[in-house]
C-alpha positions as CSV (number, residue, x, y, z in Angstrom):
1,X,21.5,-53.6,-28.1
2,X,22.4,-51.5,-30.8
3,X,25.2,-48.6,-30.5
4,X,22.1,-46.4,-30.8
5,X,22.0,-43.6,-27.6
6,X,19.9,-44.6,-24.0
7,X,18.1,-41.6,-24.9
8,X,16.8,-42.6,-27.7
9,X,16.1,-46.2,-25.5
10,X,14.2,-44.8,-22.7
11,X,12.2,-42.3,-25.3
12,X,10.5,-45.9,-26.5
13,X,6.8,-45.8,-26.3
14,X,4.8,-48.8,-25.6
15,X,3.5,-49.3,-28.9
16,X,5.4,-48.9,-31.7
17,X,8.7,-50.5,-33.0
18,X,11.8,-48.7,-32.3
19,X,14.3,-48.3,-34.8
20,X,16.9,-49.9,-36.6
21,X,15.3,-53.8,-35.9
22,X,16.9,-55.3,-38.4
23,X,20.2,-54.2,-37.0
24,X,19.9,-54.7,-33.4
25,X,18.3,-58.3,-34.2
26,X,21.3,-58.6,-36.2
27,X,23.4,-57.9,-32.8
28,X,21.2,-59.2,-30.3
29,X,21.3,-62.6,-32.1
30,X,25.6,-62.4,-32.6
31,X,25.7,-61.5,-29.1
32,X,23.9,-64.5,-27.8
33,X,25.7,-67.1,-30.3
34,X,29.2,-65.7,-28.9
35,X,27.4,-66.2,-25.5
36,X,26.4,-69.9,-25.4
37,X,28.4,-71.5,-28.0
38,X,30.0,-73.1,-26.0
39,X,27.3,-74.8,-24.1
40,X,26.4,-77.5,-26.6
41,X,28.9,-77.5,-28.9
42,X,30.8,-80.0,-26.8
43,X,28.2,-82.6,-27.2
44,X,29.1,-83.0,-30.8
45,X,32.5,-84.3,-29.9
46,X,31.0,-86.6,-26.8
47,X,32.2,-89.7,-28.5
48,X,35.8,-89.3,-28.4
49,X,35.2,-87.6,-25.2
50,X,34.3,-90.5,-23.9
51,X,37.2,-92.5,-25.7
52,X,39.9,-89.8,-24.4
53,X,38.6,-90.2,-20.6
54,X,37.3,-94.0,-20.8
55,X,34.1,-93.6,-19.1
56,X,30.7,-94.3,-19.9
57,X,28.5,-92.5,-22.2
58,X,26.3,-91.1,-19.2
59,X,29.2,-90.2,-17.0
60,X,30.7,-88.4,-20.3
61,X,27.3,-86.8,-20.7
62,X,26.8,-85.8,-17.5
63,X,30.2,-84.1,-17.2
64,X,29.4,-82.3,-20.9
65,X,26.2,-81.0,-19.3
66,X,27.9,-80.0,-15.8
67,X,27.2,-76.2,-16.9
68,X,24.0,-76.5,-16.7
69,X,24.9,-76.6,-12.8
70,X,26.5,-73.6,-13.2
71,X,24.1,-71.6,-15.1
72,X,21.5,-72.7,-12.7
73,X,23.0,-70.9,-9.6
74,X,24.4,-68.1,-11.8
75,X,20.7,-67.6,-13.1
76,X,19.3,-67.8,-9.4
77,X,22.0,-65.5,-7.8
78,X,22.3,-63.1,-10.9
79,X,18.9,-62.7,-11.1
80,X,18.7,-61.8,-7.8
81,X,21.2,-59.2,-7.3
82,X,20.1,-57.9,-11.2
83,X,18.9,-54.6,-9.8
84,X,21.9,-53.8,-8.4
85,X,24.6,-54.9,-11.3
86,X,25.2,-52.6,-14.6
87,X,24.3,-54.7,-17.7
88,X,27.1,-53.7,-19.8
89,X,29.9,-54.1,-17.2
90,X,28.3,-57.3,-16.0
91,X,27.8,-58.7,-20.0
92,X,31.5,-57.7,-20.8
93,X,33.3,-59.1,-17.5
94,X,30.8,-62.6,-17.5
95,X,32.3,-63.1,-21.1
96,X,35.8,-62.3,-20.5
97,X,36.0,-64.6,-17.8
98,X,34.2,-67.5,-19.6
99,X,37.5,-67.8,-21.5
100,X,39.7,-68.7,-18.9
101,X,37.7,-71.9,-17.6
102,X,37.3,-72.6,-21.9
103,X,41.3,-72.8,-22.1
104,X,42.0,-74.7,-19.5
105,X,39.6,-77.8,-20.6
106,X,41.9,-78.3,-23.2
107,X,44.2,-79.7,-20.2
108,X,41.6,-81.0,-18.2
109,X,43.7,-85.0,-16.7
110,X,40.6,-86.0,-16.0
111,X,36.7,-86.2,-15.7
112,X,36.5,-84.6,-12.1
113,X,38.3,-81.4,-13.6
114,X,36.7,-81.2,-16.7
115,X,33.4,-81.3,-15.0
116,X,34.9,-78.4,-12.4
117,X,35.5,-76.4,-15.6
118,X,32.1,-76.8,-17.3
119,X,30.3,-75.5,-14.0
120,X,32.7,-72.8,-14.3
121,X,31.8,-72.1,-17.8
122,X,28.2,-72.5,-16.6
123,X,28.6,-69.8,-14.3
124,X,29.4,-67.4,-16.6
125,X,27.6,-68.0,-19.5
126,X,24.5,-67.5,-17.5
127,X,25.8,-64.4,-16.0
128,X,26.0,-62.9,-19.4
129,X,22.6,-64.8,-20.5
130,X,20.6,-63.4,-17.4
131,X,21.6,-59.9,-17.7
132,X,21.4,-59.3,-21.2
133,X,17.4,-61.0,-21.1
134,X,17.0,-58.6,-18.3
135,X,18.8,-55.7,-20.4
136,X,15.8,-56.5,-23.4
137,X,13.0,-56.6,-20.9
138,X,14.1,-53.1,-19.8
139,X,15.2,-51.5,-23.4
140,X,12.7,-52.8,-25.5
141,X,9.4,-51.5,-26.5
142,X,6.7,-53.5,-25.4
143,X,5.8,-54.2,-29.4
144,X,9.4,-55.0,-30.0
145,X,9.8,-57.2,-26.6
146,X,8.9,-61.0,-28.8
147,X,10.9,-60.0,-31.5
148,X,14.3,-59.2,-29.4
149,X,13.9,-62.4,-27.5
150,X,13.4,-64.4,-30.6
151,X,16.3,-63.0,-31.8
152,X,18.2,-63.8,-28.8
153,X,17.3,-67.4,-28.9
154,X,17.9,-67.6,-32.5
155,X,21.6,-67.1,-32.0
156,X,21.4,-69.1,-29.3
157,X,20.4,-72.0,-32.0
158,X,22.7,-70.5,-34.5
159,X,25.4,-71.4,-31.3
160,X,24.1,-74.9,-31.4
161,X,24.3,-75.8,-35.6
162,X,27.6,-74.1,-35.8
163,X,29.3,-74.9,-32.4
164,X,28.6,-78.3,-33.2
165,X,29.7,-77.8,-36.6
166,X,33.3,-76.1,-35.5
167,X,33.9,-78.3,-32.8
168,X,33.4,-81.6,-34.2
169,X,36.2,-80.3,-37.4
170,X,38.5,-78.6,-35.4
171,X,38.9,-81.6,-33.0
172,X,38.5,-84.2,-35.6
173,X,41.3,-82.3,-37.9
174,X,43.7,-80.5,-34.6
175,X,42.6,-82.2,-31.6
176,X,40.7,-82.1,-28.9
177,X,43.0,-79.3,-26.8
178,X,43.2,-77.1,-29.9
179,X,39.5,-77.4,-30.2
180,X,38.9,-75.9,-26.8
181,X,41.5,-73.0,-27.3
182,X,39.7,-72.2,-30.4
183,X,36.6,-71.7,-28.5
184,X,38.1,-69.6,-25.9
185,X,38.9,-67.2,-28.6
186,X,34.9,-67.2,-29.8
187,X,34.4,-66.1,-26.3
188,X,36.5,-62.8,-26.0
189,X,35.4,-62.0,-29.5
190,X,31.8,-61.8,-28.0
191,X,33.6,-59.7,-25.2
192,X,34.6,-57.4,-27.9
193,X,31.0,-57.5,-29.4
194,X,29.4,-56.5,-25.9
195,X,32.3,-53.6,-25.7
196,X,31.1,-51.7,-28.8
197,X,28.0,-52.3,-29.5
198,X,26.1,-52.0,-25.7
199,X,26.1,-48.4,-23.9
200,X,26.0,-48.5,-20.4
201,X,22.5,-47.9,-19.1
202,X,21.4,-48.4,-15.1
203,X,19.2,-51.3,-14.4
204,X,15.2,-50.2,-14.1
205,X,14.3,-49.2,-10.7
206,X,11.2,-51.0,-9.2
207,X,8.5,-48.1,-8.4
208,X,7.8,-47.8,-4.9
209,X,9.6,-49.2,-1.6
210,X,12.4,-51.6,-3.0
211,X,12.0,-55.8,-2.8
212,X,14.5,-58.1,-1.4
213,X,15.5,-60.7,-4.1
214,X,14.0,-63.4,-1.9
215,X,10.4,-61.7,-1.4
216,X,10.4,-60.9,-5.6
217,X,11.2,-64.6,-5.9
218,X,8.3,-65.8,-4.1
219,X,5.9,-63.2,-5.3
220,X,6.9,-64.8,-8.7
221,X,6.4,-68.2,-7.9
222,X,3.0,-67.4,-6.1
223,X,2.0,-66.2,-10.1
224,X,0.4,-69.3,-11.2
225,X,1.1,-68.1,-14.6
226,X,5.0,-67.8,-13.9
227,X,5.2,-70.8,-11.8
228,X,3.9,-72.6,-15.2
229,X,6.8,-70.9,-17.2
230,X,8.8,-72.1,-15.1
231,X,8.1,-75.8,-14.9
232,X,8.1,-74.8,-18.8
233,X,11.8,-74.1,-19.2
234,X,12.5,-77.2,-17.2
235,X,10.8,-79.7,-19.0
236,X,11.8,-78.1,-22.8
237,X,15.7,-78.3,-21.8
238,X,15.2,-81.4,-20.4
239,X,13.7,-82.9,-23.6
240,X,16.5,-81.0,-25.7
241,X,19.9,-82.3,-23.9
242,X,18.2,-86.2,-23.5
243,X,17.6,-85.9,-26.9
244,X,21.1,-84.1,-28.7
245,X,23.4,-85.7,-25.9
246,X,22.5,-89.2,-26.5
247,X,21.6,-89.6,-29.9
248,X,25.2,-88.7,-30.6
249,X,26.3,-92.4,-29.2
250,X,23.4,-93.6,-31.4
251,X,24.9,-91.8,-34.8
252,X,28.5,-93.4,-34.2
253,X,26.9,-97.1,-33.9
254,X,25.8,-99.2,-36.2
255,X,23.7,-99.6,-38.3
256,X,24.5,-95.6,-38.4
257,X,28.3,-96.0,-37.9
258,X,29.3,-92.3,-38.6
259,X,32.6,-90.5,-37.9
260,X,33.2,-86.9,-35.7
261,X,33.2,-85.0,-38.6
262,X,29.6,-86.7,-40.2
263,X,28.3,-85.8,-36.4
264,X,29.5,-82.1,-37.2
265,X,27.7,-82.1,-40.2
266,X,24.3,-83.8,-39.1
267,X,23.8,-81.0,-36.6
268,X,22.5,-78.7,-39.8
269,X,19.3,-80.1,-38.7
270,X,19.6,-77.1,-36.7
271,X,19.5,-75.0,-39.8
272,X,15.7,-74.7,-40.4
273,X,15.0,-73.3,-36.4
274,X,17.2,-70.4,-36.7
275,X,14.4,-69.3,-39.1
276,X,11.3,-70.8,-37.3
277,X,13.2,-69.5,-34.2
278,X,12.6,-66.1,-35.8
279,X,8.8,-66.6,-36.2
280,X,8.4,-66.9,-32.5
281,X,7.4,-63.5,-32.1
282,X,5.0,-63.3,-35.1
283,X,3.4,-66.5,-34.3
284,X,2.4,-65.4,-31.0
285,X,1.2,-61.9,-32.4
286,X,-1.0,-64.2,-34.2
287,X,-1.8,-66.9,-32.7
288,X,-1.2,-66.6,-29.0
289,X,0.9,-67.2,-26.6
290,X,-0.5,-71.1,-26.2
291,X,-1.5,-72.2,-29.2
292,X,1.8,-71.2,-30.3
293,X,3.9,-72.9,-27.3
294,X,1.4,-76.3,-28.0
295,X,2.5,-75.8,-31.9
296,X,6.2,-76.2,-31.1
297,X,6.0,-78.9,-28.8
298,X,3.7,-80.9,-30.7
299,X,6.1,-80.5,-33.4
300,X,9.2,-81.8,-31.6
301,X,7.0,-84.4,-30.3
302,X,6.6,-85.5,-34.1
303,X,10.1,-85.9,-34.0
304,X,10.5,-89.0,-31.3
305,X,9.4,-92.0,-32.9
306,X,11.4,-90.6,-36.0
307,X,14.7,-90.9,-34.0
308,X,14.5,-94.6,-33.4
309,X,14.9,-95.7,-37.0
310,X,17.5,-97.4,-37.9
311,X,18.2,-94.8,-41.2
312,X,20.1,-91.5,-41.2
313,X,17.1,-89.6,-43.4
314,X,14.3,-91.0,-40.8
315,X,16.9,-90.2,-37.7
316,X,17.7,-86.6,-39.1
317,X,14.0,-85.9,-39.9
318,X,13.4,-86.6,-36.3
319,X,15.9,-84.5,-34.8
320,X,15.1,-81.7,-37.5
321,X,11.3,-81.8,-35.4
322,X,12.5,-81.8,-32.5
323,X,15.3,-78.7,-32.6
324,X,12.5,-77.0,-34.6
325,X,9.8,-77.4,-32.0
326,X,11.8,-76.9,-28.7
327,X,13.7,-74.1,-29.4
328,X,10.1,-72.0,-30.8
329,X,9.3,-73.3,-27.7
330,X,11.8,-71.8,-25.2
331,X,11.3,-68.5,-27.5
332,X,7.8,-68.2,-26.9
333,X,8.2,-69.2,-22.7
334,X,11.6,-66.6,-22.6
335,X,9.1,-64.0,-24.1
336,X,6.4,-64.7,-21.8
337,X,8.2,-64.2,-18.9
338,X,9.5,-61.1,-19.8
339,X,6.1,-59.8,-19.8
340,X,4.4,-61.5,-16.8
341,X,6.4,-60.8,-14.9
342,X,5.1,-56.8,-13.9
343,X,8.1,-56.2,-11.3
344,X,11.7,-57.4,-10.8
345,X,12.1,-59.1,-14.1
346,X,15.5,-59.5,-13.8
347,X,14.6,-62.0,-10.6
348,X,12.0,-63.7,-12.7
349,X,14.3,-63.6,-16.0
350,X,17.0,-65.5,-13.2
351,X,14.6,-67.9,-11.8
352,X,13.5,-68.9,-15.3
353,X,16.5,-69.7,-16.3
354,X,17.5,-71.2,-12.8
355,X,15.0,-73.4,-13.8
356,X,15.3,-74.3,-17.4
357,X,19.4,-75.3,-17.0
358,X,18.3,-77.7,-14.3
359,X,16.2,-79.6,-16.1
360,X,18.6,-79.6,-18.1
361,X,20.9,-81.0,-15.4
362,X,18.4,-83.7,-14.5
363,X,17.5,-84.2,-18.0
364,X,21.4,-85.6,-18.6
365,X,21.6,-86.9,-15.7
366,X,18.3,-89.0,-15.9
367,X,18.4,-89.8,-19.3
368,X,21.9,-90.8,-19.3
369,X,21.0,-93.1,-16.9
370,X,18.4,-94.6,-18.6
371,X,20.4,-94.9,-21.7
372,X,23.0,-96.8,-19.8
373,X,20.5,-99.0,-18.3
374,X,17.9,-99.3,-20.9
375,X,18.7,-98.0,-24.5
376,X,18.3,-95.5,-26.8
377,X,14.0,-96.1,-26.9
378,X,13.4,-95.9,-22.9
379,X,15.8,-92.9,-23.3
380,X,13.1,-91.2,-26.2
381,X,10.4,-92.5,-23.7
382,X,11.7,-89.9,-21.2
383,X,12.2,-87.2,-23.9
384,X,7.9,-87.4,-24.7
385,X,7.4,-87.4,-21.1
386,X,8.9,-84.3,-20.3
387,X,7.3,-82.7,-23.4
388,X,3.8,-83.8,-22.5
389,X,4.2,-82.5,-19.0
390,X,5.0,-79.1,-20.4
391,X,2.2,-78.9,-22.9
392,X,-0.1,-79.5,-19.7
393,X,1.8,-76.6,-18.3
394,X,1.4,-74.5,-21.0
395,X,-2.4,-74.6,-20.2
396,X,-1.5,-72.1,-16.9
397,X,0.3,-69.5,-19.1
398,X,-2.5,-66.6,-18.4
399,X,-1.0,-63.0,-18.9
400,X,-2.8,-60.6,-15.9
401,X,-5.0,-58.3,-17.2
């Protein structure tokens, strides 16, 4: 991902790290933060969401989490067609026309709209998100394959601690409409980014007759070991938007009773998984590929009975486990996908994703539910649920000899 020639890119070996790693992490991770920050950092400001539109929390969360609709079919179809779409031209026009749905929120009338626009935004965020994973499958040495998608998914958590951070000041300070402006800004800057620091290179051609989308797709999910990863990225996002949708509602009541700009601030929880994010890749060097995905859930499901304290160090603590543990999580499943799957891993970097944003869809949609219904603890409830289910998963993750 760095400006460094193709040349030099297809020359990679598979063994050995390629050069300038520190840099291109450095790029790869900027690249994914102007990508996706714009997919959670909306849920900091849910409470006066919900005042500005007068719904409920789980309509307001829903609607918040709408993208995840997008990204879904954006993943699938992307994915799909990934053999025949250049990665740079696709990066740089996905990002481009993220802005235009990002502006227009800020005069969404109402909740129908605004949820219109955050499919839209879904759409192209994981446009840009499918292509450049595909783009690192393909460029990167096999050595150097963990490390790229760790640092991928560590700007994707640097996206989460300082969109949160940015949008709950600028809305709590200028306003909700200026907040979304501000935000369609971030996105052609990472338009910019993608326009000087990625070289067009042609997608990998599959060696032999070429595969319809549809028949790569069910090859994939006939891989026992990729239909795991896949029920995988489900269940982590699923845990991760029940969790850091709803507890915002819990951080504005009482006994809690903080303001939009103390939300901002609380989401430095995020702070120590850009780091632990980064160890992804050296924990599975080391440890494997399991014990390392059974690590980071256990970790996050540490975190649970944390979050239904009544005080701010206990609640924080909690949510500090559980960013730490599913985000190493989705690392270690992003990285394994990338090398299971032997053909087409553009369709199986798609199909991944497909289904990781709808559980994150179901996650809001079923947890916001149950929040309504029956509280904040029946709503953790379903958070551990979905965890467990993908630590029996995780048990299927066997890489093909």
């Amino acid at each position: 991902m760095t400006d460094m020639p193709m040349e030099t890119a297809k020359a990679m070996q598979a063994h050995g790290h390629s050069p300038g790693v520190a840099m291109r992490s450095l790029l790869i991770g900027l690249t994914a933060f102007l990508t996706v920050v714009d997919l959670f950092a909306t849920q900091a400001i849910l409470p006066a969401l919900t005042r500005h539109y007068g719904v409920t929390p789980g309509a307001m969360g829903f609607a918040v989490n709408a993208s995840t609709i997008g990204m879904a079919v954006a993943g699938l179809v992307v994915g799909s067609f990934s053999p025949h779409i250049d990665r740079r031209t696709g990066i740089l026009a996905s990002l481009l026309l993220l802005a235009i749905p990002t502006a227009l929120l800020a005069a969404a009338p109402n909740l129908a709209v605004f949820t219109i626009l955050r499919i839209m935004q879904g759409l192209c965020m994981a446009s840009a998100f499918t292509l450049t994973l595909a783009y690192l499958g393909e460029q990167c040495s096999a050595m150097d394959a963990s490390g790229a998608f760790a640092a991928y998914i560590t700007g994707n958590v640097a996206s989460n601690l300082i969109g949160r951070l940015v949008s709950a000041t600028v809305s709590d300070n200028l306003g909700l409409a200026t907040n979304f402006y501000f935000f369609a800004l971030l996105n052609l800057a990472g338009a910019l980014l993608v326009y000087f620091t990625i070289r067009r290179v042609q997608p990998m051609r599959a060696i032999g007759p070429a595969q319809s989308p549809l028949s790569a797709m069910a090859e994939h999910w006939r891989d026992p070991a990729l239909r795991a990863a896949f029920g995988l990225g489900f269940c982590v996002l699923f845990a991760f938007i029940g969790t850091f949708t709803y507890v915002n509602f819990i951080l504005v009541r009482a006994p809690l009773s903080l303001g939009m700009m103390g939300v901002g601030l609380v989401y430095f929880v995020f702070l120590p998984s850009i780091v632990t994010t980064l160890l992804a890749g050296k924990a599975v060097a080391l440890f494997g590929m399991r014990s390392s995905l059974w690590g980071g859930l256990a970790i996050a499901m540490l975190g649970l009975p944390l979050m239904l304290s009544s005080h701010l160090a206990a609640v924080l603590a909690g949510m500090v486990l559980v960013g730490v543990g599913t985000f190493f999580a989705q690392a270690c499943a992003t990285g394994f996908v990338g090398q299971a799957a032997r053909t087409n891993r553009g369709v199986a970097s798609g199909t991944y994703l497909a289904c990781y944003f709808f559980g994150g869809l179901v996650g809001s949609a079923v947890l916001g539910q149950v929040f309504d219904q029956f509280g904040w603890v029946a709503c953790v409830a379903g958070v551990g649920a979905a965890l467990a289910a993908g630590s029996c998963l995780t048990a299927k993750l066997r890489l093909r000899s």
